[in-house]
One Martini backbone bead per residue (centre of mass of N, CA, C, O) as a GRO file, in nm:
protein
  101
    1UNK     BB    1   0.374   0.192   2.527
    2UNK     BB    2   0.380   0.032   2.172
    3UNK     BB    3   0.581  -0.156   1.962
    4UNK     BB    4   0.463  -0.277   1.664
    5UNK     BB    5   0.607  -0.560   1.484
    6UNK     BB    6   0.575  -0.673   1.113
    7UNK     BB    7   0.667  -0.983   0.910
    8UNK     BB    8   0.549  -1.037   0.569
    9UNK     BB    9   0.417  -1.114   0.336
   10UNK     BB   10   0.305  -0.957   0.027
   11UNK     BB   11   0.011  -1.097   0.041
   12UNK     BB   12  -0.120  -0.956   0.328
   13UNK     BB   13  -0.185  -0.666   0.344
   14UNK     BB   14  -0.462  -0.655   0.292
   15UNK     BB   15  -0.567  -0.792   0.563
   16UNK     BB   16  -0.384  -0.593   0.771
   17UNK     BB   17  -0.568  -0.383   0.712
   18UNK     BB   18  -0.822  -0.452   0.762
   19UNK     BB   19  -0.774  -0.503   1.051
   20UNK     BB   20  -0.655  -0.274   1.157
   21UNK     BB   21  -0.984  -0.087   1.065
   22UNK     BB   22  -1.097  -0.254   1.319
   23UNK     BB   23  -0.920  -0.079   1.514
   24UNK     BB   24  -0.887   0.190   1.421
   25UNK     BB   25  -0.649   0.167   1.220
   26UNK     BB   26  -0.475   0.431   0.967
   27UNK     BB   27  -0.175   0.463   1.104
   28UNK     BB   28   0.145   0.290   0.925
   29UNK     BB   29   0.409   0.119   0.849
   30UNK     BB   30   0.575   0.017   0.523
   31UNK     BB   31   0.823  -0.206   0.454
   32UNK     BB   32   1.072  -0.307   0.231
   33UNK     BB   33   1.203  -0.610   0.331
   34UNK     BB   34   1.463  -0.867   0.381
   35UNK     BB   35   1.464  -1.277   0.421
   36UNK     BB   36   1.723  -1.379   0.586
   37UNK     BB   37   1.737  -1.762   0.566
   38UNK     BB   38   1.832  -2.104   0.550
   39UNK     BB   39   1.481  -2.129   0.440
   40UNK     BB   40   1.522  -1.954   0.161
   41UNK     BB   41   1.683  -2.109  -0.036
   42UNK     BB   42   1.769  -2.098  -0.357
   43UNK     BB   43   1.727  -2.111  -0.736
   44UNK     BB   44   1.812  -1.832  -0.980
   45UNK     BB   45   1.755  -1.656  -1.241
   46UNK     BB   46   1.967  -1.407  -1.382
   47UNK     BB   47   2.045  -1.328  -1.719
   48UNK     BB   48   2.120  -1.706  -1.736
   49UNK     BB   49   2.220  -1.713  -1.420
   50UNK     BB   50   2.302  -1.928  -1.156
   51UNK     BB   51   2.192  -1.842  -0.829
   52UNK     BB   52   2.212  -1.823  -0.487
   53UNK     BB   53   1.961  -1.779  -0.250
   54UNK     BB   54   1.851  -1.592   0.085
   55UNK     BB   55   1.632  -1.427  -0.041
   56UNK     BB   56   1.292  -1.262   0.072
   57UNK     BB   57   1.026  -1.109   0.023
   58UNK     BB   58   0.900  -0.833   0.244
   59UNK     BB   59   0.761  -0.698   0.531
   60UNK     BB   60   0.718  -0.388   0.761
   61UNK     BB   61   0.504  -0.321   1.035
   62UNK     BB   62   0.446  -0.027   1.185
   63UNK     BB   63   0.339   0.075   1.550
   64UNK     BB   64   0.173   0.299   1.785
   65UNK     BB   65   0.031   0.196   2.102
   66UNK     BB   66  -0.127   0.128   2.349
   67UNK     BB   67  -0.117  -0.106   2.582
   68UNK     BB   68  -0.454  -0.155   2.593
   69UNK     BB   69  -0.431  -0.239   2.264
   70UNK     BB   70  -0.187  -0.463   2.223
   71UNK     BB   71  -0.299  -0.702   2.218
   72UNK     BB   72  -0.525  -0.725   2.032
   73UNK     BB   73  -0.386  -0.672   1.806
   74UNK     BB   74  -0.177  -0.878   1.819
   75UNK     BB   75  -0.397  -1.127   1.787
   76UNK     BB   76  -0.512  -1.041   1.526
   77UNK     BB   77  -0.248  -1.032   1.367
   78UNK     BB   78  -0.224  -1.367   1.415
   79UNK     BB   79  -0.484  -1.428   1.253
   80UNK     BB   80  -0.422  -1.330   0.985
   81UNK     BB   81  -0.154  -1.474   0.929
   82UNK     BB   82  -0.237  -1.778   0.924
   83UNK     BB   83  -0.043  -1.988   0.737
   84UNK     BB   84   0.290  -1.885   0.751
   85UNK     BB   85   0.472  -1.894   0.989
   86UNK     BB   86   0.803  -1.800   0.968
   87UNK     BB   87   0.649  -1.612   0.758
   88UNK     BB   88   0.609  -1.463   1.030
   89UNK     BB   89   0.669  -1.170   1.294
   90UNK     BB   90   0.603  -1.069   1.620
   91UNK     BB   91   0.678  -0.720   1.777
   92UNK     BB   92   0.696  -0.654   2.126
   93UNK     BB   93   0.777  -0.272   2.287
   94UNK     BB   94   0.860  -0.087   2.465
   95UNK     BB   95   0.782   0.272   2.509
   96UNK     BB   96   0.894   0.600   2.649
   97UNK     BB   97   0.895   0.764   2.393
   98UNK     BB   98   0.754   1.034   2.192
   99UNK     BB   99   0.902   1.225   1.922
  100UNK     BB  100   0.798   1.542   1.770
  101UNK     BB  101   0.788   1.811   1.476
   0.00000   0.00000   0.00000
């Protein structure tokens, strides 16, 4: 089994559902976190004062699938993804135990 996790800009998630949907994924989480990287730097106001951030609002989307259609599946995702380049990246690990309660 596969534990495929992507984090991507939240404008993107009705695409990622979509794509998911075609692939008859209907269960999976969506975690709100944040993106923190020395290429997201600006200057924000808050309150009349201003600070520098480097963080970015993302989303963390994760699933576990068979190994045989961990491709297709990481694939799919990375076509809904085209042109957000370094703001998504998507991580396939290997699952050996999968505990119920």
């Amino acid at each position: 089994m596969k534990k495929i996790e992507v984090i991507f800009p939240p404008s993107r998630i009705y695409e990622l559902r979509e794509t998911l949907a075609e692939h008859m994924l209907f269960e999976f989480i969506v975690s709100d976190v944040k993106d923190i990287a020395p290429k997201n730097v600006r200057v924000i106001d808050y309150k009349g004062v201003q600070h520098i951030s480097d963080e970015k609002a993302a989303f963390k989307l994760e699933l576990i699938t068979s190994d045989t259609r961990a491709n297709n599946i990481t694939e799919a995702l990375s076509i809904a993804l085209i042109g957000y380049g370094t703001d998504s990246k998507i991580l396939v690990t290997n699952v050996h135990e999968v505990a119920t309660h």
